[in-house]
C-alpha positions in Angstrom: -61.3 -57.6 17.0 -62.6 -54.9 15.1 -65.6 -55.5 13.1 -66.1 -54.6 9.9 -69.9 -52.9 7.9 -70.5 -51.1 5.3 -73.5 -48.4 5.9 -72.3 -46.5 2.6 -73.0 -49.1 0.0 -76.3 -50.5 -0.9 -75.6 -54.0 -0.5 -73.7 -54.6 3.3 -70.8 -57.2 4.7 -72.4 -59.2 7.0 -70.3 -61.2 9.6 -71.2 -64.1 10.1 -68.3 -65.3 12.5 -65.4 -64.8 14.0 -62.2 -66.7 16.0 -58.2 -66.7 16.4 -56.2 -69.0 15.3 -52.9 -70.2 17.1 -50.2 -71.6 15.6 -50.8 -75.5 15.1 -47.7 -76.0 17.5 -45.5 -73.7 19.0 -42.3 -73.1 18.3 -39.4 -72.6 20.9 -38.2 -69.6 19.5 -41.8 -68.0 19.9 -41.7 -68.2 23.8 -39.1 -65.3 23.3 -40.1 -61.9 22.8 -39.4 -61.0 19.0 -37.8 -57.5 18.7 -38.9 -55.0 16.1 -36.0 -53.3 13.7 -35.7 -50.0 13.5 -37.1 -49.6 10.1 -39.9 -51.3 11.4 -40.6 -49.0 14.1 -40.3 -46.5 11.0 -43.7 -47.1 10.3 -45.5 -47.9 13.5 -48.5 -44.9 12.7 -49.0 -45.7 9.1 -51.7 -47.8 8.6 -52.5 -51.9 8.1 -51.6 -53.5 4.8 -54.6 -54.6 2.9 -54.7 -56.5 -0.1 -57.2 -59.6 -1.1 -58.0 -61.6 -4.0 -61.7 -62.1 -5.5 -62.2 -66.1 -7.2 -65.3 -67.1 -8.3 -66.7 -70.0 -7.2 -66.3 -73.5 -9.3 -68.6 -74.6 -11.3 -69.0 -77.5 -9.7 -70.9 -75.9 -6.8 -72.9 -73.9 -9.0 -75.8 -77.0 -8.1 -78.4 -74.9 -5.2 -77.8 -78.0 -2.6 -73.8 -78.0 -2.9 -72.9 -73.8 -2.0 -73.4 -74.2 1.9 -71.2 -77.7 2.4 -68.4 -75.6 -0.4 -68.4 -72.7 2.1 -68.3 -75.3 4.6 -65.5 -77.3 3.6 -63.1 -74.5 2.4 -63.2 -71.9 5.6 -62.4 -75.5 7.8 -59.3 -76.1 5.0 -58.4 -72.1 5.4 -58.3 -72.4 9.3 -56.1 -75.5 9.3 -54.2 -74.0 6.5 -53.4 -70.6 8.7 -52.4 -72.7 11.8 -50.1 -74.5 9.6 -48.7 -70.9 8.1 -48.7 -69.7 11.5 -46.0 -72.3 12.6 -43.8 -70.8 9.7 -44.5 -67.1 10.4 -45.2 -67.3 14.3 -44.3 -63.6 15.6 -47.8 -63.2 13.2 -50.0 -64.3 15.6 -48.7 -62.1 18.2 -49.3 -58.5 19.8 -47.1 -55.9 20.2 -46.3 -54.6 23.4 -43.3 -52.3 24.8 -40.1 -53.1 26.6 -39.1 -49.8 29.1 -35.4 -49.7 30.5 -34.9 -46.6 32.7 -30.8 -47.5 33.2 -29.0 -45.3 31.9 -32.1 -43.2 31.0 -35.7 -44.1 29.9 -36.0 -45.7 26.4 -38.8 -47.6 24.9 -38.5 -50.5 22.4 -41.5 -52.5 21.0 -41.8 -56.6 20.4 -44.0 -59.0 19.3 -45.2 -60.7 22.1 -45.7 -64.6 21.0 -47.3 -65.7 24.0 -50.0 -63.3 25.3 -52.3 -63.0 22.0 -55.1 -65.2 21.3 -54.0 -65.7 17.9 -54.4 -64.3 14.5 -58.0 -63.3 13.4 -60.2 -65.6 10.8 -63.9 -63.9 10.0 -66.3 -65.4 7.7 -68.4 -62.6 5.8 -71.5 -62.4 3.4 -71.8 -59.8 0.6 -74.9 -59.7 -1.5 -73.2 -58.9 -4.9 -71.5 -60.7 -8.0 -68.0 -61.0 -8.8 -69.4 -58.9 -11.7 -70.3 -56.1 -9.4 -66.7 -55.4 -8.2 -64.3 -55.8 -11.4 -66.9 -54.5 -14.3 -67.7 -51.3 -11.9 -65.5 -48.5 -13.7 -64.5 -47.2 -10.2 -63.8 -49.5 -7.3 -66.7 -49.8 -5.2 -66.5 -48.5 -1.6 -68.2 -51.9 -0.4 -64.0 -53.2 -1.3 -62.7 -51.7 1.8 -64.9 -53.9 4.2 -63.9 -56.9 2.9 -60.7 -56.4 5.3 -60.5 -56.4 8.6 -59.3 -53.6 10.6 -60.9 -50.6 8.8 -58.6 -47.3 9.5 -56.8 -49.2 12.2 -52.7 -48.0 12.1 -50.2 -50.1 13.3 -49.2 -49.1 16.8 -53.5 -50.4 17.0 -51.7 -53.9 17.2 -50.7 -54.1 21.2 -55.0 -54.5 21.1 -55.9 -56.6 18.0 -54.1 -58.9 16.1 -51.5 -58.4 13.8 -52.6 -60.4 11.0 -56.4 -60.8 10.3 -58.1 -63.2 7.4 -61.3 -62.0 6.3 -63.6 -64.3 3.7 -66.4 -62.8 2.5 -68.7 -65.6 0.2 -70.8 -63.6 -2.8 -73.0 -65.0 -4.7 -70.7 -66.5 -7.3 -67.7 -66.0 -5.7 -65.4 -65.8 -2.6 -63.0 -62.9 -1.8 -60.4 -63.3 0.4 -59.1 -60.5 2.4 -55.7 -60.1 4.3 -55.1 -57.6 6.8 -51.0 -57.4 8.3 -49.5 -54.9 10.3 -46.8 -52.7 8.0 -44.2 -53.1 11.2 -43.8 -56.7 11.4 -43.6 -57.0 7.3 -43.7 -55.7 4.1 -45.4 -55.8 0.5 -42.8 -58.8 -0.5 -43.3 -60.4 2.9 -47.1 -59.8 2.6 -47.0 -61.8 -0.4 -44.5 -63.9 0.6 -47.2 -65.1 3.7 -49.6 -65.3 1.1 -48.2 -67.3 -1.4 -47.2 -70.1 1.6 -50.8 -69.7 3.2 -51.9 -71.1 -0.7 -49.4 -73.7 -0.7 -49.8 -75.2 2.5 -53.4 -74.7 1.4 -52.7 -76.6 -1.7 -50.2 -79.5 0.1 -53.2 -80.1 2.2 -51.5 -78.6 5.3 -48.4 -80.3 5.2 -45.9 -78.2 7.5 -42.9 -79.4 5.1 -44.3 -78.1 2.1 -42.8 -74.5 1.5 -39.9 -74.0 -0.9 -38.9 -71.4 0.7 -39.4 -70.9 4.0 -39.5 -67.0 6.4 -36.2 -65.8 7.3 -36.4 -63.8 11.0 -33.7 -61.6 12.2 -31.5 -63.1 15.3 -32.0 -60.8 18.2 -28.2 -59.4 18.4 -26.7 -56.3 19.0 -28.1 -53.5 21.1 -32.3 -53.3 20.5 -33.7 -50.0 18.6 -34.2 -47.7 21.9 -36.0 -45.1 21.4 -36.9 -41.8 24.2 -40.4 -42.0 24.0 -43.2 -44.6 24.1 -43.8 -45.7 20.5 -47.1 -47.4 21.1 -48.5 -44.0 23.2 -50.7 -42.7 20.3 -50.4 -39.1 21.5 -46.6 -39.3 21.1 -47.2 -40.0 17.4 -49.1 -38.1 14.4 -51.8 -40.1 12.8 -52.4 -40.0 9.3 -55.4 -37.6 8.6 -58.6 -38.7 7.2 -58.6 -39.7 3.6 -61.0 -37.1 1.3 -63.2 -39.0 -0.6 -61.3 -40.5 -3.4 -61.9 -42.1 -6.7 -60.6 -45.0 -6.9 -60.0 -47.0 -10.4 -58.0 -50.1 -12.4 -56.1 -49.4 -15.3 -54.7 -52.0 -17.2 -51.5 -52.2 -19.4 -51.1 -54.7 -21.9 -47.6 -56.5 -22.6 -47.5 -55.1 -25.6 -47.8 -50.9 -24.3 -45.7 -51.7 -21.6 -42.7 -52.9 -24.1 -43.3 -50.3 -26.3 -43.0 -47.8 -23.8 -39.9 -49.4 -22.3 -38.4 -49.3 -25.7 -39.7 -45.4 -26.5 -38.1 -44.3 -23.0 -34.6 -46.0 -24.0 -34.5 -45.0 -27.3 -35.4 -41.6 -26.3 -32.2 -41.3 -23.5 -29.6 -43.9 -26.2 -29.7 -46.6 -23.4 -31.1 -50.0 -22.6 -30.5 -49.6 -18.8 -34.4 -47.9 -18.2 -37.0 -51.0 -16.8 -40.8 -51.4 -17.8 -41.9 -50.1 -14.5 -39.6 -47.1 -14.6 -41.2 -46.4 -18.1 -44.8 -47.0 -17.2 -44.2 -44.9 -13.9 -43.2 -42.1 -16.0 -46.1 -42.4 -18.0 -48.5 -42.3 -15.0 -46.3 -39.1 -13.4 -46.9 -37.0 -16.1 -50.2 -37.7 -16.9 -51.0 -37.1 -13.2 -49.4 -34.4 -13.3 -51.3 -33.0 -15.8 -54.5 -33.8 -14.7 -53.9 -31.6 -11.6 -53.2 -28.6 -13.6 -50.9 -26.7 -11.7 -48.4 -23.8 -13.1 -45.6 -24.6 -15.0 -43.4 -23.1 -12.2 -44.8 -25.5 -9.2 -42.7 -28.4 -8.4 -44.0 -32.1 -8.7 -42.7 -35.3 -7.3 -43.0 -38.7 -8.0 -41.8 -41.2 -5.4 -41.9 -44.9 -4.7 -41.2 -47.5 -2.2 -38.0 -49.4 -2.8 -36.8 -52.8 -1.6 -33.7 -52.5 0.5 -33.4 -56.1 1.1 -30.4 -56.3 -2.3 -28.8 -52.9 -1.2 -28.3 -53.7 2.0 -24.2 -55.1 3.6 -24.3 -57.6 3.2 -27.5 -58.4 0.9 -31.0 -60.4 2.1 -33.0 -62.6 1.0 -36.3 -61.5 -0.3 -37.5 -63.9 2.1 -36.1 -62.4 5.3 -39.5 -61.2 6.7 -39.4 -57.8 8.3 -40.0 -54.2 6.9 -37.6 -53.6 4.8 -38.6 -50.7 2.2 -37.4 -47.1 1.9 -38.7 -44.2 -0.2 -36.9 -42.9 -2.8 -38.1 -39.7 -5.1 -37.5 -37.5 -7.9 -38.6 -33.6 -8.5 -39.1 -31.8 -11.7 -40.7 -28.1 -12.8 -44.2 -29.1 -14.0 -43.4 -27.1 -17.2 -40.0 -29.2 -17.6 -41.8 -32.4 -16.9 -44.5 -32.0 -19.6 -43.7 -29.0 -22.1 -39.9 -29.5 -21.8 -38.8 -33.0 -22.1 -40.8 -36.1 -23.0 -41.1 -39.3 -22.0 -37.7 -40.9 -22.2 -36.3 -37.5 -19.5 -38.8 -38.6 -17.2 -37.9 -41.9 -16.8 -34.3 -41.6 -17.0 -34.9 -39.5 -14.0 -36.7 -42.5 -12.1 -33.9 -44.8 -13.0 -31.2 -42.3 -11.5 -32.9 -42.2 -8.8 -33.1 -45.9 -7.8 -29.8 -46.4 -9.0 -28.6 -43.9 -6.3 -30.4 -45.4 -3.9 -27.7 -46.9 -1.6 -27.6 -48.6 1.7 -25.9 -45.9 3.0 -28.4 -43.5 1.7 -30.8 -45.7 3.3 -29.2 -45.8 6.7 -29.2 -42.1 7.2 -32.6 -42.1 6.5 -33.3 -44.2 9.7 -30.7 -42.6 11.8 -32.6 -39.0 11.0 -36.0 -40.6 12.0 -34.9 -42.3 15.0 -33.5 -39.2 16.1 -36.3 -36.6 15.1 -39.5 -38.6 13.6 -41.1 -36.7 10.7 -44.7 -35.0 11.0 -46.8 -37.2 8.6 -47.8 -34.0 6.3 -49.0 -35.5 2.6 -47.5 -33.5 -0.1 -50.7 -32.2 -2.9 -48.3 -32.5 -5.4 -46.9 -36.2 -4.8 -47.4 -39.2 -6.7 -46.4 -42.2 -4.9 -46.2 -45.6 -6.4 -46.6 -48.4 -4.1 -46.9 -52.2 -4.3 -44.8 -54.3 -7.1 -45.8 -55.8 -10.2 -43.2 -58.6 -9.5 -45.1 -60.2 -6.3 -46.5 -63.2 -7.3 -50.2 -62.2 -6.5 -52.0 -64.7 -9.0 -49.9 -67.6 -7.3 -52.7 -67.8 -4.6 -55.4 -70.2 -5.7 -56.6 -71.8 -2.9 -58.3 -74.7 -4.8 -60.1 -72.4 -6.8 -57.6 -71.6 -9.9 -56.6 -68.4 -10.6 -58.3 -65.4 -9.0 -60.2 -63.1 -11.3 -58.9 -60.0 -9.3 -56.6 -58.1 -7.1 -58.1 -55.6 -4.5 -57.3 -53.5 -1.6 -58.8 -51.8 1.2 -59.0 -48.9 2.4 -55.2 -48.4 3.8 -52.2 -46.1 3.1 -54.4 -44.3 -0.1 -54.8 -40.8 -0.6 -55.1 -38.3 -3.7 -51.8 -39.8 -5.8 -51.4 -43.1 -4.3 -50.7 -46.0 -7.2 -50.5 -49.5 -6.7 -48.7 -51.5 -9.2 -50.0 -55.0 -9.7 -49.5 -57.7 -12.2 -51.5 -58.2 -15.2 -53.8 -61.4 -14.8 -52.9 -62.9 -18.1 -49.0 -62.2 -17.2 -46.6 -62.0 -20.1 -45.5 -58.6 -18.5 -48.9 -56.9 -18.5 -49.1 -54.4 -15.3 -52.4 -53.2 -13.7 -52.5 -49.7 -12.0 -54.6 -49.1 -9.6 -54.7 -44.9 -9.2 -56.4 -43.3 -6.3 -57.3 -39.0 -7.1 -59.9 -36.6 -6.0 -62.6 -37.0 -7.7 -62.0 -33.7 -10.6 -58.2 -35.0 -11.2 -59.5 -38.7 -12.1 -61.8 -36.6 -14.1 -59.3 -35.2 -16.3 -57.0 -38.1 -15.9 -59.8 -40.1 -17.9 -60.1 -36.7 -20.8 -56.3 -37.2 -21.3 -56.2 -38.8 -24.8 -52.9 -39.3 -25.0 -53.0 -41.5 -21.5 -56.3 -43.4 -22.1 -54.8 -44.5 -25.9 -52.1 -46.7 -23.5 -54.9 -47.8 -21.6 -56.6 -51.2 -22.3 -60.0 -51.7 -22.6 -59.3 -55.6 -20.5 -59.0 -54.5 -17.0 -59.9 -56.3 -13.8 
């Protein structure tokens, strides 16, 4: 298991300990090898999914004799809570490994091994800092990444560590917890959708019968996804380059601005068909845009990850747990996007680009990869939205009500990554969280006409 420090930040994650955890009992089905799809070898060298939430501790344990048995008491309830999740989500405590058939010719197809793993990880940190510290900083501190585990690890990394890791890190007046998942065995809504049963199994005091609504895993049938070289050889694939140093910073969207933007961008096009997001997307493609100042003639493009689950034949479930996202884009002239058209052209642009969006669209997309993979090269000119406003991220309490925050660590970002997340206070409100180089933040934050849509309560 990788272990995780901070030498960059004045104040340092300090692990205290680490273990697996095994499923609480094993499941027939996970003495079988479970077979990855070919979307979600798609993504086998990006990186880790990282996303946490930061509660502060009850008042109740505020007393100077009561923190150590709290910290006690809730990483024993979070270790018997994620053996109990385990037996729901099993392939999740896994390892991948590869499956070679030389007859008629040499393919290679990769699978969670169930059996061979010592389990998913569990580490209890300490980080010498307030809750304070991390959501009243204007940029997000560094010190966020290492509360995951797996720092810079991509996902093919998982035949060696484990697939899922939970990292708590106690602060002085608060707890952050911290989940690392490998991209190929899940998605943002099945990321969330582990989350949300971790909490409630959590919450039902481990009971295995508890969840509403239960993982959905493919049924091995059908030919596997073969493909003519070894996925999991890392010199067969192109890693993601280094990350320049970014800023990274929370902007937060009040119910309010995002409605009056959603009605601005319809009025503007005489529909009622445009969404929030679409609107508040456009907003934050422009004004990036701008920021980076290039010439009116240079293309830009905004793109963002789409669920395929509802435009697939037939449709899934949104709780059918695999990887099941595709990229979707739209280009415009910078001169056209900002000196040409307004607000309502750019999102009505968006819109026609997710409504055209089709399963067979999406097929052809993984029939072109399987048969030549793209070179990872990062476009300067991209902003890429990421994450959804519609998981339920604030459902997670873990007997400590509703978190204060929503963080991420350090995978997948580069200069134009945005994460949409919801508004603590709900109602429709939508957080941003915007990663540029440090002299397009700069201008981002000199925009007037983006900062007026910006609110000053932000976590």
């Amino acid at each position: 298991m990788v272990s995780s420090s901070s030498s960059s930040s004045s104040s340092e994650v300090k692990i205290v300990s680490e273990c697996f955890i095994k499923p609480k009992t094993v499941a027939l089905k996970s003495k079988e090898p479970y077979h990855l799809s070919p979307t979600d070898h798609v993504v086998l060298s990006f990186q880790y999914i990282q996303k946490g939430l930061l509660f502060l501790k009850q008042s109740d344990y505020d007393d100077a004799t009561k923190p150590k048995d709290f910290m006690e008491t809730l990483l024993q309830k979070l270790k018997d809570s994620l053996a109990a999740t385990l037996v729901h989500f099993y392939p999740f405590a896994g390892r991948l490994s590869t499956l070679k058939t030389d007859n008629p010719r040499r393919s290679y197809s990769v699978f969670v091994d169930c059996n061979n793993s010592p389990g998913a990880g569990f580490i209890h940190a300490k980080l010498d800092l307030c809750v304070s510290d991390i959501i009243e900083s204007t940029y997000v501190p560094l010190v966020v990444h290492f509360l995951f585990d797996h720092h810079k690890a991509v996902n093919l990394d998982g035949q060696n560590m484990s697939l899922l890791s939970v990292k708590v890190t106690e602060l002085v007046d608060g707890v952050f917890i911290g989940l690392s998942m490998n991209h190929s065995i899940g998605d943002g809504c099945t990321f969330w959708h582990f989350f949300n049963s971790f909490s409630d199994i959590f919450t039902n005091h481990n009971n295995l019968f508890c969840l509403k609504n239960p993982p959905i895993f493919r049924e091995v049938s059908g030919p596997l996804c073969r493909l003519p070289y070894s996925p999991l050889d890392k010199s067969s694939i192109s890693h993601q380059s280094e990350s320049p140093v970014l800023k990274e910073r929370m902007f937060h969207f009040s119910s309010e601005t995002v409605r009056s933007l959603k009605s601005k961008a319809n009025q503007d096009c005489n529909t009622t068909t445009i969404s929030s997001l679409q609107s508040l997307t456009a907003v934050i493609w422009r004004s990036i845009t701008r920021a980076r100042k290039a010439p009116n003639d240079q293309e830009t493009t905004c793109r963002f990850a789409a669920d395929s689950r509802s435009r697939m034949d037939p449709p899934l479930p949104t709780n059918h747990v695999g990887f099941y996202v595709s990229a979707t884009s739209t280009t415009a002239k910078n001169g056209d996007l900002l000196e040409k058209n307004g607000l309502g052209w750019a999102a009505s642009k968006l819109h026609r680009a997710v409504t055209e969006h089709t399963g067979e669209k999406i097929a052809s997309q993984i029939d072109r990869w399987l048969k030549s993979p793209p070179a990872a090269v990062h476009d300067p000119n991209v902003v890429h939205m990421g994450s959804s406003p519609r998981f339920d991220k604030y459902g997670c309490q873990f007997g400590m009500g509703k978190a204060v925050a929503v963080r991420s660590g350090y995978g997948g970002k580069f200069d134009g990554k945005v994460s949409a997340y919801p508004g603590r206070e709900g109602g429709g409100s939508i957080d941003f969280e915007v990663c540029l180089l440090p002299e397009f933040m700069e201008a981002l934050e000199s925009d007037q006409e983006f900062m007026s849509l910006v609110s000053s309560s932000q976590n």
